[in-house]
C-alpha positions as CSV (number, residue, x, y, z in Angstrom):
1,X,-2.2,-31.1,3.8
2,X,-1.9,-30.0,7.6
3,X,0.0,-31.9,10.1
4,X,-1.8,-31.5,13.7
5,X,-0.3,-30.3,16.4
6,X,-1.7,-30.1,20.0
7,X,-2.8,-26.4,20.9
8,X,-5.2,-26.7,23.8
9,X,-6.9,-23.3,24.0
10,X,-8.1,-24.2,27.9
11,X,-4.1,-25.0,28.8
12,X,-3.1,-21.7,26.6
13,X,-5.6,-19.5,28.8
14,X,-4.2,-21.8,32.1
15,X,-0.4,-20.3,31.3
16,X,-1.4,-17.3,30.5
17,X,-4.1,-16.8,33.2
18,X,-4.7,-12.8,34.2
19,X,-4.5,-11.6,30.5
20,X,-7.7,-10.6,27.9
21,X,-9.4,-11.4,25.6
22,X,-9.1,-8.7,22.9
23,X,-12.1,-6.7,21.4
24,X,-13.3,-6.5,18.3
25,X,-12.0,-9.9,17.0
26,X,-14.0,-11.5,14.7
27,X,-15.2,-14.7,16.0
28,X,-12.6,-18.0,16.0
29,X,-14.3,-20.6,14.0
30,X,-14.7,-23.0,16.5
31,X,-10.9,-22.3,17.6
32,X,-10.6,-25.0,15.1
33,X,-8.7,-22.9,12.4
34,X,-6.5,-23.1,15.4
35,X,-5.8,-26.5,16.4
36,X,-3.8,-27.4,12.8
37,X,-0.7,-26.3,12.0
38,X,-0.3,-24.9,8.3
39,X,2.1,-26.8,6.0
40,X,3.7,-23.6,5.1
41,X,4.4,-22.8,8.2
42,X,7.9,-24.4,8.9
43,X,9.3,-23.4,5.6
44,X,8.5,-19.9,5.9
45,X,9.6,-20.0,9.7
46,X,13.1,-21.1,8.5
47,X,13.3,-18.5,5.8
48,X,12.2,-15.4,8.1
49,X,14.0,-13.6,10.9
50,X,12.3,-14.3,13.6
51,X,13.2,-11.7,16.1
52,X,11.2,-10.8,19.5
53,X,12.7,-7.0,20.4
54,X,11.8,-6.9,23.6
55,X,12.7,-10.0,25.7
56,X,14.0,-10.0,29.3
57,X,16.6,-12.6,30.6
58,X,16.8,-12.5,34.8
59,X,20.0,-12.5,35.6
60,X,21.5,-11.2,38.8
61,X,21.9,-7.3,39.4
62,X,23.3,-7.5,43.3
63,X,24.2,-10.2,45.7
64,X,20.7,-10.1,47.1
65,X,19.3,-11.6,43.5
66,X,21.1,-15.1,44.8
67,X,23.2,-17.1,42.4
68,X,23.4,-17.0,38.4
69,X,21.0,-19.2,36.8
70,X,21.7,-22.1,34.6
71,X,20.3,-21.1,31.8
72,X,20.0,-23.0,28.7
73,X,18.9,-20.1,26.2
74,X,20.6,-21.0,22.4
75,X,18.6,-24.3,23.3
76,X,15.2,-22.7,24.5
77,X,15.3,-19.6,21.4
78,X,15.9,-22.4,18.8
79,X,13.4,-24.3,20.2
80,X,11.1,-21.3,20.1
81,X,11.8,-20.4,16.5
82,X,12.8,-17.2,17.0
83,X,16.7,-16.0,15.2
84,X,17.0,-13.3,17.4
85,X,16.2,-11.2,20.4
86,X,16.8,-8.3,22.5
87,X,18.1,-9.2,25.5
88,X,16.7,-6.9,27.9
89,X,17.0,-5.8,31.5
90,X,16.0,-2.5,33.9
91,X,17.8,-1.8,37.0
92,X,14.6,0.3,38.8
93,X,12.5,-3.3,40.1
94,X,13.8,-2.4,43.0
95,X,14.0,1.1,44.8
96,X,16.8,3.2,43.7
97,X,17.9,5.4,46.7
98,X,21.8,5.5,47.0
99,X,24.4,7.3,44.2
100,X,26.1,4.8,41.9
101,X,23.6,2.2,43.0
102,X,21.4,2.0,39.4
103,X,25.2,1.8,37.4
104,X,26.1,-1.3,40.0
105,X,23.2,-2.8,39.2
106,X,23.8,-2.2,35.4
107,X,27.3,-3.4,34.9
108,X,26.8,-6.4,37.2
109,X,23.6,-7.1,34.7
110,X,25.9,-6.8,31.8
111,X,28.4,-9.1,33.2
112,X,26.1,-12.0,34.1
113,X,24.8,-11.6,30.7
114,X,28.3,-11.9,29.3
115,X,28.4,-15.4,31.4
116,X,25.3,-16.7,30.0
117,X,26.5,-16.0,26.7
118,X,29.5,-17.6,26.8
119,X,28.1,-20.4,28.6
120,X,25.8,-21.0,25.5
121,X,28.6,-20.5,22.9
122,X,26.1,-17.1,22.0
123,X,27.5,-13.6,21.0
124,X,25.8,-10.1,20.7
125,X,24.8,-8.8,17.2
126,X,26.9,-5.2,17.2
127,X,25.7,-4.7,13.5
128,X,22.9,-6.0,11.1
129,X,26.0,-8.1,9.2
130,X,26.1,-9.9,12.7
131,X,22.6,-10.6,12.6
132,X,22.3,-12.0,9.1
133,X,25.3,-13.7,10.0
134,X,23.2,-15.5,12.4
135,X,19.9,-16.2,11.0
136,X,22.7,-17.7,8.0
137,X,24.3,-19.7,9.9
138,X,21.5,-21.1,12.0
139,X,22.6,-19.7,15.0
140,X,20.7,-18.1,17.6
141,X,22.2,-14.1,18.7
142,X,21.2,-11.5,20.9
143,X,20.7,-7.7,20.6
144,X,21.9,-6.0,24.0
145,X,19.2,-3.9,25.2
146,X,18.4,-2.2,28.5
147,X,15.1,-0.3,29.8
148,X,15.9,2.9,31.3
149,X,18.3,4.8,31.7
150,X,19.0,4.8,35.4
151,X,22.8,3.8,35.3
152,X,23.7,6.8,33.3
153,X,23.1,9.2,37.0
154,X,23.9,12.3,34.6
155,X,26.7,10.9,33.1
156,X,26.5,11.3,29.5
157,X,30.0,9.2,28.7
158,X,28.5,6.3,30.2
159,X,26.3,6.0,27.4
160,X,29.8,5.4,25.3
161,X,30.8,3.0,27.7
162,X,27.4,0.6,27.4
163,X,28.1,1.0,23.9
164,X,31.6,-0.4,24.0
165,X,30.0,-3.3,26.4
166,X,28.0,-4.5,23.6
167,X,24.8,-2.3,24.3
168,X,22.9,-1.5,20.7
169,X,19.4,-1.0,21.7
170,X,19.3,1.7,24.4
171,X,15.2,2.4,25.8
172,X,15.2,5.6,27.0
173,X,12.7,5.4,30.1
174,X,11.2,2.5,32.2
175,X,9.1,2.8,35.4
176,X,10.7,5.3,37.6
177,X,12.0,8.6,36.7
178,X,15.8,8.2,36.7
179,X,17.7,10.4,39.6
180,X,18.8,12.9,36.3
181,X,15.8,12.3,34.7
182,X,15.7,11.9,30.5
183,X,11.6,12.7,30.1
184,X,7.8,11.6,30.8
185,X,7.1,8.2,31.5
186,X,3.6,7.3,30.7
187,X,2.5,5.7,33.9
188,X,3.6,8.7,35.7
189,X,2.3,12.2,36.3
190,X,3.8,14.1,33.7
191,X,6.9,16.8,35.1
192,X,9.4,17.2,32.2
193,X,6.8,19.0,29.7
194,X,8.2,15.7,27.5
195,X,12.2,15.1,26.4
196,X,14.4,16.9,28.9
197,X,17.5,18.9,28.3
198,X,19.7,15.2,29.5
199,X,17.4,13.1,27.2
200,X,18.0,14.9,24.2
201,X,21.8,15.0,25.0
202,X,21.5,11.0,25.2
203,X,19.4,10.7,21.7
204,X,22.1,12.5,20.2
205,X,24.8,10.8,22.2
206,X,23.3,7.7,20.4
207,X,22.9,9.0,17.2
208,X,26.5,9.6,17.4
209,X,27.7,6.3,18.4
210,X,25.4,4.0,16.8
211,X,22.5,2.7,18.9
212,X,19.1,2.2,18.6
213,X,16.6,4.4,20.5
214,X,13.5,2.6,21.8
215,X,10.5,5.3,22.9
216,X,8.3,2.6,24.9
217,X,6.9,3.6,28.6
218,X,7.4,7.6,27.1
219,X,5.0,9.8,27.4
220,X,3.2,11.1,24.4
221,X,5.1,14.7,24.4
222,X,8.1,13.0,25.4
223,X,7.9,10.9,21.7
224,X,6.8,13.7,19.9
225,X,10.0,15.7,21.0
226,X,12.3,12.9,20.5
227,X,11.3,12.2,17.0
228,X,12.4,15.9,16.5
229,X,15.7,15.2,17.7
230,X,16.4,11.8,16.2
231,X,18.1,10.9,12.9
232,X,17.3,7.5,12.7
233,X,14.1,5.9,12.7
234,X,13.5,4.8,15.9
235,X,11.5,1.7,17.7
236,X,8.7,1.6,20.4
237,X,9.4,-2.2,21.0
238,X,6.2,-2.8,23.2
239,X,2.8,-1.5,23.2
240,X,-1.0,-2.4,21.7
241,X,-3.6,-0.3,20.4
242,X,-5.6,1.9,23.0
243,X,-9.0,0.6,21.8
244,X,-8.3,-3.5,21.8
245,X,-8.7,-3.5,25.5
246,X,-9.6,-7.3,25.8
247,X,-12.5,-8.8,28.2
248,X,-10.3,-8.9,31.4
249,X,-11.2,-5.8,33.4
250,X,-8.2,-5.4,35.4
251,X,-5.4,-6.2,33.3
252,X,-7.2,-3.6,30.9
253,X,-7.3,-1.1,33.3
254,X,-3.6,-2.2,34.0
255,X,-2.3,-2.2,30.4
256,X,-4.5,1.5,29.0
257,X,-1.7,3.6,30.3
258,X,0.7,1.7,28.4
259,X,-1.0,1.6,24.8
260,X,-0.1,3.9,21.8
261,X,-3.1,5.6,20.3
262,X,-3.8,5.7,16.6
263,X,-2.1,8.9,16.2
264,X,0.9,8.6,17.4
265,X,1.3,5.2,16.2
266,X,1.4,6.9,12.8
267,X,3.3,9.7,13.6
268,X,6.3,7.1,14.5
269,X,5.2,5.2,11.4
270,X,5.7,8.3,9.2
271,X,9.0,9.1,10.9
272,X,10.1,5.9,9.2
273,X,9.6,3.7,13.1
274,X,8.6,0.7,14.0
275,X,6.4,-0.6,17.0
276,X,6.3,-3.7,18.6
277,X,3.0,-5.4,19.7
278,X,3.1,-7.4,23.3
279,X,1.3,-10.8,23.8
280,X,-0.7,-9.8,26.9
281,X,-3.9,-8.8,25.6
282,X,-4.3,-12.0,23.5
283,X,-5.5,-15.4,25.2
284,X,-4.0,-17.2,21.9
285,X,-1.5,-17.1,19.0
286,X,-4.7,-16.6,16.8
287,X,-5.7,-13.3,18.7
288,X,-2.5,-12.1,19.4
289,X,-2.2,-12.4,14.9
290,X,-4.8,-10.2,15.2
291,X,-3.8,-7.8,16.7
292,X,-0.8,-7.9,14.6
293,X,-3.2,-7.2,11.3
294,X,-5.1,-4.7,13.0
295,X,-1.6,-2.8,13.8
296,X,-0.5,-3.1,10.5
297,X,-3.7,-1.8,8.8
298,X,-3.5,1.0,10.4
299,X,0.3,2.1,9.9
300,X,1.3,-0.2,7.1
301,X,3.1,-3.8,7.4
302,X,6.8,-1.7,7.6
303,X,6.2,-0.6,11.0
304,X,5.2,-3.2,12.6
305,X,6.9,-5.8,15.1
306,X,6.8,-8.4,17.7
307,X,8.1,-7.1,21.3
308,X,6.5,-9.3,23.8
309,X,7.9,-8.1,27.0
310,X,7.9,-11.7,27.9
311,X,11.0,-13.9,29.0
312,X,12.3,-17.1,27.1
313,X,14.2,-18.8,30.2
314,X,12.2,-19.4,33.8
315,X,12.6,-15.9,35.9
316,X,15.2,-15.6,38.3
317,X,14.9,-17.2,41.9
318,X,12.7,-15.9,44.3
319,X,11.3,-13.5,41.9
320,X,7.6,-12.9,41.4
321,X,5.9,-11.9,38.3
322,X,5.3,-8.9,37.6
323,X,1.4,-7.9,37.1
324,X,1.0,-8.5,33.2
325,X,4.7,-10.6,32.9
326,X,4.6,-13.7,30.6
327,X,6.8,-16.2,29.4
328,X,7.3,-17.3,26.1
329,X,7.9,-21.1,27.3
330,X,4.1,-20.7,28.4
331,X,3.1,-20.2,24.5
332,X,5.4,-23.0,23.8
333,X,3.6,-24.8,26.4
334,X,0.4,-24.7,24.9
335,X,1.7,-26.0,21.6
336,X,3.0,-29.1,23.5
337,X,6.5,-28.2,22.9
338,X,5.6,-29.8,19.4
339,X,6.2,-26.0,18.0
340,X,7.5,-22.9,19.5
341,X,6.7,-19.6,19.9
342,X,7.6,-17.8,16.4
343,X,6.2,-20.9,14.8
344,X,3.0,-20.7,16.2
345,X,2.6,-16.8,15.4
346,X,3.6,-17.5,11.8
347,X,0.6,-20.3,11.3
348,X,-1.7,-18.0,13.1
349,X,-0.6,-14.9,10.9
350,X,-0.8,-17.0,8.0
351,X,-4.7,-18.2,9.6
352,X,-5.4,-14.3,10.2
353,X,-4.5,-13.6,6.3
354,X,-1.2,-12.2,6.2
355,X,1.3,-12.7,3.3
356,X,4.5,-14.1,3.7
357,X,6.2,-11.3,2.6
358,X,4.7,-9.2,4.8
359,X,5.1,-12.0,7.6
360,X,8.6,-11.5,6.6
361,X,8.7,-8.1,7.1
362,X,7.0,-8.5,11.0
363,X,8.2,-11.2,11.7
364,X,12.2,-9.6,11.8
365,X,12.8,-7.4,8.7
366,X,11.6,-4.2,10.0
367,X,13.4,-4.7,12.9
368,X,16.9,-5.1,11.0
369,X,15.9,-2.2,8.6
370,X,15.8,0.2,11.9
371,X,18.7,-1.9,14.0
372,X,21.0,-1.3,10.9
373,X,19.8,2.5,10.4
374,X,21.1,3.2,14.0
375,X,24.0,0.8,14.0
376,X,25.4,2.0,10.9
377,X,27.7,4.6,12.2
378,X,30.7,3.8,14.8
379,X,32.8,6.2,16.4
């Protein structure tokens, strides 16, 4: 027996306006598949780690990003289904052009994220214990993460210093080229020949210490070379396939620069990785299942996770959204707030033909396998 729920694939393509169709999706019956909620769905939601790795939470970097929010986020990620995720920021949204300016912007990020924590009785996960702790316990947790590394400014001990703020998922590049710069960022005109002399100094330095090493927005070279220098497995949190375009032509055009192709999504696969596939090229939960399954057939269900590059709580102030930024409150939205996010990508995978176990593994498990990999040794 089903119970229905109210998923309105016209309000779904309102919240999430500017984003694709993808390709080569076999055709929705009638989106009614869709519009029922599977009666396994809540029981395997509550047995699986649900865990999005790459999640940003606005909080203010500088006096000019206004006050803190009032955010309620324990309340919005159990809502949303999800155990776990990494709590992400990047310091280069706004023009870097004075020293020490990118590590101001980093600490101050860190410390209004230590205020929302403890505003929502939330800590960080330092270890994979912490986060089965969590899921456990029923209590949400976070994994600190930050995109790029602009606040290091050629300071390799300040990657020891993140650590002992909490920081356990470090991504190596984000937009810009930082002002000592770590390697290639995809987007941009390649000028390191991949991983520079700094970036592999910073791999290692988090090899050492215990961090996990995220390899999105880097170039192709610049992964190739830092899978030569890592011990652990490492993560590219948020990407697509380079051939499920969708039917939007410009967020397409937008968004090819930024997918992994088939080889190097198994070339991280074989080095034991894991990567994360965004929401933004699906106009449903159905579609984004799908690409999901097509992910995993290619590099096995092992090395394969959800990173939506989304954001759980409403963005900060004044801020406008980025060209291809979502919310996860939108997918919510489109459930009716009768189910959340997680649960509605566990009844589409479930739709799309996944097995639980391998929903499991998605889902959250490969995550933890690679978080407590990285996190296992402590200096």
């Amino acid at each position: 027996m089903t119970a229905a729920i109210t998923y309105s694939r016209r309000k779904f393509l309102g919240v999430m306006a500017g984003t694709g169709a993808a390709l080569m999706l076999p055709p929705l019956a009638a989106f009614a598949a869709e519009n029922t909620l599977d009666a396994r769905t809540t029981a395997l939601v509550a047995a699986t780690f649900g865990i999005d790795t790459h999640n940003h939470i606005d909080v203010p970097l500088s006096v000019e990003d206004g006050p803190a929010p009032d955010l309620d986020l324990a309340d919005e990620m159990k809502k949303s289904g999800l155990s776990a995720i990494s709590m992400t920021f990047a310091v280069d949204y706004h023009s870097l052009k004075n020293p020490g300016e990118a590590y101001s912007r980093f600490t101050s990020g860190l410390d209004g994220m230590d205020a929302q924590l403890q505003k929502n009785g939330m800590t960080r996960a330092l270890t994979l214990a912490d986060l089965r702790a969590a899921k456990k316990n029923n209590q949400p947790i976070v994994v600190q993460s930050v995109e790029g590394a602009h606040f290091l400014e050629g300071k390799i001990e300040r990657v020891k210093e993140a650590y002992n703020r909490g920081l356990r998922h470090f991504g190596l590049l984000h937009d810009s080229d930082a002002s000592t710069p770590l390697g290639d960022v995809y987007t941009n005109p390649p000028r390191f020949n991949g991983l520079t002399d700094f970036g592999t100094a910073v791999i290692k330095e988090c090899n050492r210490l215990g961090m996990l090493v995220d390899l999105a927005h880097v170039s192709d070279d610049t992964v190739i070379a830092a899978l030569k220098v890592a011990e652990h497995p490492v993560i590219i949190s948020h990407t697509g396939l380079n051939w499920r375009l969708g039917s939007n032509e410009n967020m397409a055009r937008m968004m090819r620069p930024r997918l992994i192709s088939k080889e190097l999504a198994k070339t991280v696969a074989a080095a034991g990785g894991v990567v994360g596939v965004w929401t933004h090229l699906a106009d449903s939960p159905l579609e984004y299942a799908q690409n999901l399954h097509a992910l995993a057939e290619l590099i096995g269900p092992d090395h394969v996770c959800i990173g939506t590059d989304t954001k759980l709580t409403p963005p900060l102030g004044p801020h406008m959204p980025r060209p291809g930024e979502r919310t996860n409150t939108a997918w919510e939205s489109m459930a009716g707030m009768k189910t959340g996010f997680f649960t509605a990508v566990v009844d589409a995978m479930l739709k799309t033909g996944f097995a639980p176990t391998d929903i499991a593994k998605i889902g959250g498990e490969n995550f933890c396998r690679v978080f407590g990999a990285a996190t296992q040794k402590t200096p």
